[in-house]
TORZA-233246 format. One record per atom (N, C-alpha, C): residue in one letter; x, y, z. Coordinates in steps of 0.1 Angstrom, whole numbers, plus 5000, padded with zeros to 4 digits. Example, Ala and Ser with C-alpha at 12.3 -4.5 7.8 and 13.67 -1.06 7.14 Angstrom:
A513249435078;A512349555078;A513249675078;S512849785071;S513749895071;S512950005079;
This chain:
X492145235350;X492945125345;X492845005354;X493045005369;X492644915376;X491544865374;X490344935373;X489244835372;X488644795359;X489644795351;X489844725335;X490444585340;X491344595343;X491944515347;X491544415357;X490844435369;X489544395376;X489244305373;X488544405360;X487244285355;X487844225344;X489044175337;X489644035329;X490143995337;X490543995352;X490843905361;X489643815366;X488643915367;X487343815367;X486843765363;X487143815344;X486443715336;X487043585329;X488443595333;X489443455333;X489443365343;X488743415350;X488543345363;X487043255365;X486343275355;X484543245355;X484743105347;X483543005350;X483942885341;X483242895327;X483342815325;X482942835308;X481542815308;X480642755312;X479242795313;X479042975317;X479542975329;X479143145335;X479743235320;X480843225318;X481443295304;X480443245293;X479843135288;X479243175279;X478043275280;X477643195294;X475843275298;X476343425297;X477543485304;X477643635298;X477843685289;X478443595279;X478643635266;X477243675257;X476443575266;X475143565256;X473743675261;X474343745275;X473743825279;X474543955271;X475843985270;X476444095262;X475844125252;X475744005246;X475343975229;X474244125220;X473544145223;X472444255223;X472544365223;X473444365235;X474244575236;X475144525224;X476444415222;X477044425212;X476744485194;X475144405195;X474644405182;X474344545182;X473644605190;X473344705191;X473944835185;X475044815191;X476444925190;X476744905183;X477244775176;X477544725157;X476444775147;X475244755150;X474144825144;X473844955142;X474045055156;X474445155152;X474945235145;X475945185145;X477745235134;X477445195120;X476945065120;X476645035101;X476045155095;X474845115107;X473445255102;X473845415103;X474945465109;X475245565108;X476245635098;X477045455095;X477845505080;X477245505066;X476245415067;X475145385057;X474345565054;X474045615064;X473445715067;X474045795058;X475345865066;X476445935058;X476745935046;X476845795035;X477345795023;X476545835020;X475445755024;X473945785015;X473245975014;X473646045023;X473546125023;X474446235012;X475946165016;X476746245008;X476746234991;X476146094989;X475846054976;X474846114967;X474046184978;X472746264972;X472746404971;X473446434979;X474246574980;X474846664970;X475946504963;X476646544955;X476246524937;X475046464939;X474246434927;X473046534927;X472546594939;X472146734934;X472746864934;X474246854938;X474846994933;X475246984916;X475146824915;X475746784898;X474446864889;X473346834897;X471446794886;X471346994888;X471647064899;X470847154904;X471547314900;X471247384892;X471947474891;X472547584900;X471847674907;X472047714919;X472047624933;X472747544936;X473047484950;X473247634961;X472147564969;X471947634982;X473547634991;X473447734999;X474847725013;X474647595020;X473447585022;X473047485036;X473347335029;X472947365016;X473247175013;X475047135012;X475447235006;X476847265004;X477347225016;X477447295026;X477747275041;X477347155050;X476447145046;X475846965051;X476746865048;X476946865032;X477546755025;X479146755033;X479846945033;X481446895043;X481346885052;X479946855061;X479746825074;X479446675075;X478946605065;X478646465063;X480146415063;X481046455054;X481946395049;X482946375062;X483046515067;X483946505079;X483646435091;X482946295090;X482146255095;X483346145098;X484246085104;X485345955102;X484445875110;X485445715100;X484245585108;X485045535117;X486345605120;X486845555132;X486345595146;X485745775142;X484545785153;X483145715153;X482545685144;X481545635144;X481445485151;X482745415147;X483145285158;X483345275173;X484145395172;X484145465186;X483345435197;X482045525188;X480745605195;X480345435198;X479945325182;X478945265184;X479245145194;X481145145199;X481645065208;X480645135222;X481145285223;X480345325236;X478845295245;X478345295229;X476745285233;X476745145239;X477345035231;X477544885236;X477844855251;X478744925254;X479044915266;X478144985276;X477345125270;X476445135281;X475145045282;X475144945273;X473844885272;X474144785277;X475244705273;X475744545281;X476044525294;X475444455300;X475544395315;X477044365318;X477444385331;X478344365338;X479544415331;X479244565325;X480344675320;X480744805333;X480344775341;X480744875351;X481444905359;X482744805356;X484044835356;X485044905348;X484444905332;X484944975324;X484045145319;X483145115325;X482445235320;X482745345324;X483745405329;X484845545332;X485745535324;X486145445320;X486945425312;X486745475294;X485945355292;X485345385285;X484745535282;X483845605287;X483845795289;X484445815285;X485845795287;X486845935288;X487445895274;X487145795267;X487745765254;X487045825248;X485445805247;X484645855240;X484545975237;X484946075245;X485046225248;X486146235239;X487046215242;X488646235238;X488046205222;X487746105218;X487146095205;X486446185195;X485246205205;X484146335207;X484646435202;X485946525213;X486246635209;X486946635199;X488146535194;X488846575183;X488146515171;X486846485172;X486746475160;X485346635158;X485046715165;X484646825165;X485546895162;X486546855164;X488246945161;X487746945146;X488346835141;X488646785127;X487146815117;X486046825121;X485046885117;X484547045114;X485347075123;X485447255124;X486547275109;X487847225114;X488747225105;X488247235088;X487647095086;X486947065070;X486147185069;X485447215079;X484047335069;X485047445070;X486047465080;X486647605074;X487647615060;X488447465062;X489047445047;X488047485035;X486947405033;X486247355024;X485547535020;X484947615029;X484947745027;X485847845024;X487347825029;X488247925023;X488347865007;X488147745004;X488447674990;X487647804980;X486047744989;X484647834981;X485347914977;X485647954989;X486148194986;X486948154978;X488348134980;X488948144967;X488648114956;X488448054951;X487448034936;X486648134930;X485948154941;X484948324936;X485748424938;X486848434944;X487348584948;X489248604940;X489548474935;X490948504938;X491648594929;X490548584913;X490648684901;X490448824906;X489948844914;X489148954914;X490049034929;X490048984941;X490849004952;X491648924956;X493048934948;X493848784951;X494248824965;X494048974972;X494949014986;X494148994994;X492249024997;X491748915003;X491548795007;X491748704998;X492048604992;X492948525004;X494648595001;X495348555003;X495748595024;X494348665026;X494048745040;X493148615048;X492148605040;X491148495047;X492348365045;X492548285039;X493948195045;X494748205054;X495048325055;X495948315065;X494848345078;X493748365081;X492648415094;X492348265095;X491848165085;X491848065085;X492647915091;X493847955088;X494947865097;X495147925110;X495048075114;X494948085129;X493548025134;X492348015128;X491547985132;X491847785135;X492447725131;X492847615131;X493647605142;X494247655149;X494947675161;X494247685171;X493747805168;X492347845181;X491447715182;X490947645172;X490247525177;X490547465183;X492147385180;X492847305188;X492947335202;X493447445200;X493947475218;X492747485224;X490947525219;X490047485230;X489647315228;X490047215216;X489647105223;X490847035233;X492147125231;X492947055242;X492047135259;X491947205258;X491447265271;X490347185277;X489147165267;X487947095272;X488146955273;X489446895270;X489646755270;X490546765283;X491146845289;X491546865300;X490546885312;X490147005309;X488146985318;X487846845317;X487846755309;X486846675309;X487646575318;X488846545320;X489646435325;X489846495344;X489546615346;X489246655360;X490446705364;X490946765345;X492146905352;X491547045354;X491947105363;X491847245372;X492247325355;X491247385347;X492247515339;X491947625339;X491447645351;X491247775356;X492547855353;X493947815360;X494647845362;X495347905349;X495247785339;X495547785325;X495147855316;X494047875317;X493148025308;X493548155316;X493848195328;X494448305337;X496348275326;X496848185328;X498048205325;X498148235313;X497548165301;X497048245289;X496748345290;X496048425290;X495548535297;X496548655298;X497348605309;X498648705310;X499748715300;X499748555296;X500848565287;X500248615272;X499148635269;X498448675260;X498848825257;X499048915269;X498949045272;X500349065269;X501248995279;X503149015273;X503149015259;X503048885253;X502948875242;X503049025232;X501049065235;X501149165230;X501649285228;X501949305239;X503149415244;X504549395235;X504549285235;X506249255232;X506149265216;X505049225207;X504949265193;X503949355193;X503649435194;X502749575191;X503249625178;X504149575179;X504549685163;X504249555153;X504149455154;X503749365144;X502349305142;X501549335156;X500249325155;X499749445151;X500549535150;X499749665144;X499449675127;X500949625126;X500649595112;X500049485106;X499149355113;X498549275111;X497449295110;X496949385122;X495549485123;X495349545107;X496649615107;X496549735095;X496249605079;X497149565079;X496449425067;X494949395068;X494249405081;X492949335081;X492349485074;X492649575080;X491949675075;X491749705061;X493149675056;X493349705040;X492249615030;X492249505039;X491649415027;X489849415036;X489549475039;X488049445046;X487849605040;X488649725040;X488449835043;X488749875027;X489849785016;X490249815009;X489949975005;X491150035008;X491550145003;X492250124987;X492650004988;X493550004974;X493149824972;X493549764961;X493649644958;X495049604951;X495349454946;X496549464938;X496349474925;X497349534919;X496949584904;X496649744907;X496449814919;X496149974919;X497650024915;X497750144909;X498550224908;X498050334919;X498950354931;X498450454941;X500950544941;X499750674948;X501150744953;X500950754971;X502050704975;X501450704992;X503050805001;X502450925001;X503750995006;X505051014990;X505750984999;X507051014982;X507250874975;X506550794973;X506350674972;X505450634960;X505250584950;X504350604938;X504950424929;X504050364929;X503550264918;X502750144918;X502950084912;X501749974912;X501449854925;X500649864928;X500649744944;X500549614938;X501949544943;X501649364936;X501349264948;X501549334957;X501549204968;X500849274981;X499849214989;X499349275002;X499449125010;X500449165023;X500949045032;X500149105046;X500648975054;X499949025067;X500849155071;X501849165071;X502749255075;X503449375066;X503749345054;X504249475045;X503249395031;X503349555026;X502649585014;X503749585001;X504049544991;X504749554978;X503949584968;X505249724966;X504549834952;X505849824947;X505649804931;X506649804917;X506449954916;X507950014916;X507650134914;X508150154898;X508250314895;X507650324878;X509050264874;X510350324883;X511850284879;X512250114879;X511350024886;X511649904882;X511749844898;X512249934908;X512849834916;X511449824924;X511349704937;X510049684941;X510749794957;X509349834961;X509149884974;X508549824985;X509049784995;X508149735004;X507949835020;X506949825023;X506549905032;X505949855043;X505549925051;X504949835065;X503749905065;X502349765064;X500749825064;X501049955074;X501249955085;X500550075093;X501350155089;X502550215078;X503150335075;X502450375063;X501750245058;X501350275048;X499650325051;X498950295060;X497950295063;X497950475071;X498950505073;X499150635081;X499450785072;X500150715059;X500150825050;X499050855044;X499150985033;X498051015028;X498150905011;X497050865006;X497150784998;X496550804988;X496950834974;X496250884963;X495850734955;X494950674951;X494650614946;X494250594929;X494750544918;X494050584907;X493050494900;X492750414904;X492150304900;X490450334901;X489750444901;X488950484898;X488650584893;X489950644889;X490150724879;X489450734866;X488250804860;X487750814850;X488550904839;X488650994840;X489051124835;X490251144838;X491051214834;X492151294833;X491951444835;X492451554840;X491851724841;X493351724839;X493751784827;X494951864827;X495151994823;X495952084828;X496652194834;X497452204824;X497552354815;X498752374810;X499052474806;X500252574802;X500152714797;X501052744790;X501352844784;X502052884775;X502253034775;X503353134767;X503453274770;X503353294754;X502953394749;X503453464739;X504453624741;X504753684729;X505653784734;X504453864732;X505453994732;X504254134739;X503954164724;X504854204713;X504654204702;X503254194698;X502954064702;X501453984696;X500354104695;X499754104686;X498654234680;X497554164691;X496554264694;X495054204703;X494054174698;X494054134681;X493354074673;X493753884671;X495553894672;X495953764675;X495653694690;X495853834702;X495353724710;X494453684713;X493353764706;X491853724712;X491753614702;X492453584691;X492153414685;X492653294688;X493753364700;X494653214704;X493653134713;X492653184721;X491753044721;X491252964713;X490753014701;X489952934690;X490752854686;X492052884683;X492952794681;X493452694687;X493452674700;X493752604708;X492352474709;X491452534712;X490152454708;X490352404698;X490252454685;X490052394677;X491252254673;X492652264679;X493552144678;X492852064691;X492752094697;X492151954709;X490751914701;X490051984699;X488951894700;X488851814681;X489851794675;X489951714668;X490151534676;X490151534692;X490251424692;X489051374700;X488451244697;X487551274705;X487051224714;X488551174722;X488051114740;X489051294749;X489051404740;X489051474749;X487951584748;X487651654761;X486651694761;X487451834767;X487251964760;X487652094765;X487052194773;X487452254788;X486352264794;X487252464790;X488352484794;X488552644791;X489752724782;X489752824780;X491452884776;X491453004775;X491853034786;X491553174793;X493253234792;X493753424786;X494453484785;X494453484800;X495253424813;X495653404826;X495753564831;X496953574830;X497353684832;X498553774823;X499253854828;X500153924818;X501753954825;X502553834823;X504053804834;X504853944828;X506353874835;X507253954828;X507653984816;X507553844812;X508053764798;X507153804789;X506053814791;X504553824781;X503053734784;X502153784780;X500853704781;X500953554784;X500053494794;X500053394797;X498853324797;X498453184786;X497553114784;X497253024794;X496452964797;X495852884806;X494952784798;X495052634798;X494752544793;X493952474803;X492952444803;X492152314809;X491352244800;X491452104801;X490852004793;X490551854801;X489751784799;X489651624802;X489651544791;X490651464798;X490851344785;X489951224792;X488951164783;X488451064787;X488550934793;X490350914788;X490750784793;X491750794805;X491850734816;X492450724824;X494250684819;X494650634807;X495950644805;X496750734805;X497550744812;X498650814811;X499250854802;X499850754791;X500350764781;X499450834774;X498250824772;X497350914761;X497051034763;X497251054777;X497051224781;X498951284777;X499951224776;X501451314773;X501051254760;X499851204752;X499951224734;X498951304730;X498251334736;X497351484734;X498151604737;X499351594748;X499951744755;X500951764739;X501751634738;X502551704722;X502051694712;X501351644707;X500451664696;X499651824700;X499351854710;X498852014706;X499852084709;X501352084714;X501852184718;X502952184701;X503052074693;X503452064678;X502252114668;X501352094673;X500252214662;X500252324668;X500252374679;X500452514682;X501952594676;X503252514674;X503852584664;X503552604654;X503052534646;X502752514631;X501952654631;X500552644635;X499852754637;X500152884641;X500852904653;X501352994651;X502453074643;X502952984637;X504352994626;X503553044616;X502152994612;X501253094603;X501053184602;X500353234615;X500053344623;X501553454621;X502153404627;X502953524628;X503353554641;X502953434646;X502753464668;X503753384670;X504553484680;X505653354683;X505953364700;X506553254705;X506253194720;X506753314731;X507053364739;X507653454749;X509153394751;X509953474748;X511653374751;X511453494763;X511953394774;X512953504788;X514053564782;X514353704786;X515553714778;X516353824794;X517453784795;X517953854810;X518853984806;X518754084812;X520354204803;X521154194814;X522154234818;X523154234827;X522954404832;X523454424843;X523354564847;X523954624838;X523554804835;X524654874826;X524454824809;X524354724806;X523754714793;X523454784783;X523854874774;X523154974767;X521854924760;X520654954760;X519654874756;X519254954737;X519054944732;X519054954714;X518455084716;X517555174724;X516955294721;X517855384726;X518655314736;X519955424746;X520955454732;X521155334727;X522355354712;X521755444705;X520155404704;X520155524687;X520555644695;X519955684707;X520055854713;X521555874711;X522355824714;X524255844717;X524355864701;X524255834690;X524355794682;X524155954670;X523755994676;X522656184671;X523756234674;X523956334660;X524656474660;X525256544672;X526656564679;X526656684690;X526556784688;X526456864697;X526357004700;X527757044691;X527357194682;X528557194673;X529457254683;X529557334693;X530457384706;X531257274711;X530557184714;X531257034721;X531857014711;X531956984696;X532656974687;X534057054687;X533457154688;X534957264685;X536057234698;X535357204704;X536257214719;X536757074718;X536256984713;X536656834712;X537956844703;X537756914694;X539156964682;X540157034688;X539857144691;X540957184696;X541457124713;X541257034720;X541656954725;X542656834721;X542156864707;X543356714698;X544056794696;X543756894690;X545156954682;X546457014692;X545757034706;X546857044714;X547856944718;X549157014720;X550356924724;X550056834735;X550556704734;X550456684746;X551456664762;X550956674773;X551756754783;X552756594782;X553956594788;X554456494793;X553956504807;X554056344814;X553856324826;X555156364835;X554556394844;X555356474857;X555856364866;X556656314866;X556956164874;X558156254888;X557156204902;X557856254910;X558556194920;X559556254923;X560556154933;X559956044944;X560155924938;X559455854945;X559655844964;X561455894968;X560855884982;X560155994991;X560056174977;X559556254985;X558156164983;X558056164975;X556156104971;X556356044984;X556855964989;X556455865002;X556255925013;X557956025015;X557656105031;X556556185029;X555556265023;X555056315017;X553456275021;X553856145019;X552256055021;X552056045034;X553655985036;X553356015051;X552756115066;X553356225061;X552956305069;X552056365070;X551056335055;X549856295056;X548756245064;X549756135068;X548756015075;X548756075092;X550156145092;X550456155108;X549456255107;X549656405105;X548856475102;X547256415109;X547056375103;X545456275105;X544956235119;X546256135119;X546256085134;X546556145142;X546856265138;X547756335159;X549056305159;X549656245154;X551156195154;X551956285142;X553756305151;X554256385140;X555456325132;X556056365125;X556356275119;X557556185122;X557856085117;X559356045125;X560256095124;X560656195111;X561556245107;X562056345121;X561156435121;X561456545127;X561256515145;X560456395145;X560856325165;X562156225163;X563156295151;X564356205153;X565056335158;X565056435151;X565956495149;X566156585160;X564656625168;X564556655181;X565456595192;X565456455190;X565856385199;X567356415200;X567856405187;X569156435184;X569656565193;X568856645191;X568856785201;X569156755212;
């Protein structure tokens, strides 16, 4: 700043001949550096003009022209005046009082506008992506934006650093203190960089997308939203669930969204009753109601095994469509023709049926039920025909002492009565 100042002390100080003769010595670098800057904005439109009239003419536009043209654009002519001041001054005589000066603007210029140039092509490419991606991966999508504006930070803080270098600050010190504070930092959010990690993974690694219907742990429904930090799944009852990527990333995760097929599982009992002419047709039967439809495809129907209750059927089939709803309209539509049918038949389902202990069961009745012994008879009669005894009702306090001495008896002890009467003695 002093020797700015210098030199308009010295050039207010020169007579007007010496001031013109330098003027007219300047004159040249002046043009120069004016000449420059036209020719390099000239350059630019003209460039970008052509650019944009062959992505209009050209069907497939290349990356590199694309990228050229937001690298033209990002081009400002306040740097370009900047630059074409600098060059003037390095060319015009008796500038060598300002020419440190000068530098250090040019620079400062220099790097923020490398700032602001990095910035446009990373804007102008998140734009690209999303347009190609956002139908299809809105959670990617919505991943590179946000990598994008940190990366907009990160730029800045290295052109403030190199604009510090460049001015003859020490940042040694400064990248060490970063450094350490970088490491606290980490420490101090681990649990939130983890789940930030875990977001990068989801959407680079996609295990799942939005629009998946996944079950993750006791957890089950549709994924609407993927954040740097928690994941949102609508579950089937309505309310939303939000979770944190890395608990989510840690459970086991069933996914259905590539789900072709359906394999369902299912059985049924008949009772014992059932003849072994009916059960060797309850397959055909069962086949024959599914494969009236024909996105299912039947792979078995096997007599399982033989429970408490009665015979046990075993169902396996694929339904072709991944709906849910169409696989529970194939399960009652065959389990309502399997009444009908067997209501034909004559076959009917196994009911559990429980007896209580002691229960007389129908074959114990008919036996009770049979002729007695004619002896047991006679004796059963003349048992009636006898008088009957009156009951003997006995003095209730001998009945007591009585019991009592019973009990002494038992124990070794005798009775009170008689260790009274002793005593009396």
């Amino acid at each position: 700043m002093e020797q700015i100042i210098t030199f308009f002390n010295q050039a207010t100080h020169l007579s007007p001949g010496e001031l013109t003769a330098m003027l007219w010595a300047m004159l040249p670098g002046a043009v120069l550096g004016a000449g420059l800057a036209v020719g390099v904005l000239f350059i630019r439109e003209t460039l970008c003009a052509w650019l944009k009239h062959h992505q209009e003419t050209t069907a497939g536009v290349s990356t590199w022209a694309r990228y050229t043209q937001h690298v033209a654009e990002s081009v400002s002519g306040w740097f370009v005046w900047v630059g074409g001041v600098y060059v003037a001054i390095q060319v015009m005589p008796y500038m060598d009082a300002v020419d440190g000066a000068a530098r250090r603007v040019f620079m400062l210029a220099l790097f923020v506008q490398l700032g602001l140039m990095v910035m446009h092509v990373l804007r102008a490419w998140n734009t690209h992506y999303s347009r190609a991606h956002r139908a299809t991966e809105p959670a990617r999508v919505t991943m590179m934006g946000s990598m994008v504006r940190v990366g907009y930070i990160f730029v800045w803080l290295v052109v403030f650093i190199l604009l510090l270098n460049t001015y003859g600050v020490d940042v040694t010190a400064l990248v060490a203190g970063l450094g350490v504070g970088g490491i606290a930092v980490a420490f101090a959010l681990q649990n939130v960089l983890k789940d930030i990690f875990s977001s990068f993974s989801i959407v680079f690694d996609k295990p799942f997308v939005i629009g998946d219907f996944i079950i993750a742990g006791d957890y089950m429904g549709v994924v609407e939203d993927i954040g740097i930090k928690t994941t949102r799944i609508r579950a089937l009852s309505g309310e939303q669930i939000v979770m944190n990527n890395s608990d989510l990333l840690e459970s086991r995760i069933r996914n259905y969204r590539t789900l072709g097929e359906r394999r369902v599982v299912l059985g049924f009992r008949v009772d014992f009753d059932t003849s072994e002419a009916k059960l060797a047709q309850i397959p055909d039967m069962v086949k024959e109601i599914l494969q009236k439809n024909d996105d299912v495809r039947v792979d078995r129907v096997h007599l399982q095994s033989v429970t408490d209750f009665g015979p046990h059927y075993e169902v396996v089939y694929y339904v072709g469509v991944p709906d849910f709803n169409r696989m529970m309209d194939i399960n009652h539509a065959l389990y309502v023709a399997l009444f009908g049918v067997f209501g034909k038949e004559g076959i009917t389902f196994a009911i559990p049926v429980q007896k209580n202990v002691g229960e007389v069961a129908p074959h114990q009745g008919r036996r009770e039920a049979r002729p007695a012994n004619p002896s047991s008879k006679a004796a059963a009669k003349a048992a009636a025909k006898a008088p009957a005894k009156a009951p003997v009702k006995a003095d209730k306090p001998a009945r007591v002492r009585a019991q009592k001495a019973v009990a002494a008896r038992k124990t070794g002890q005798k009775p009170a009565a008689k260790a009274a009467k002793r005593a009396r003695r």
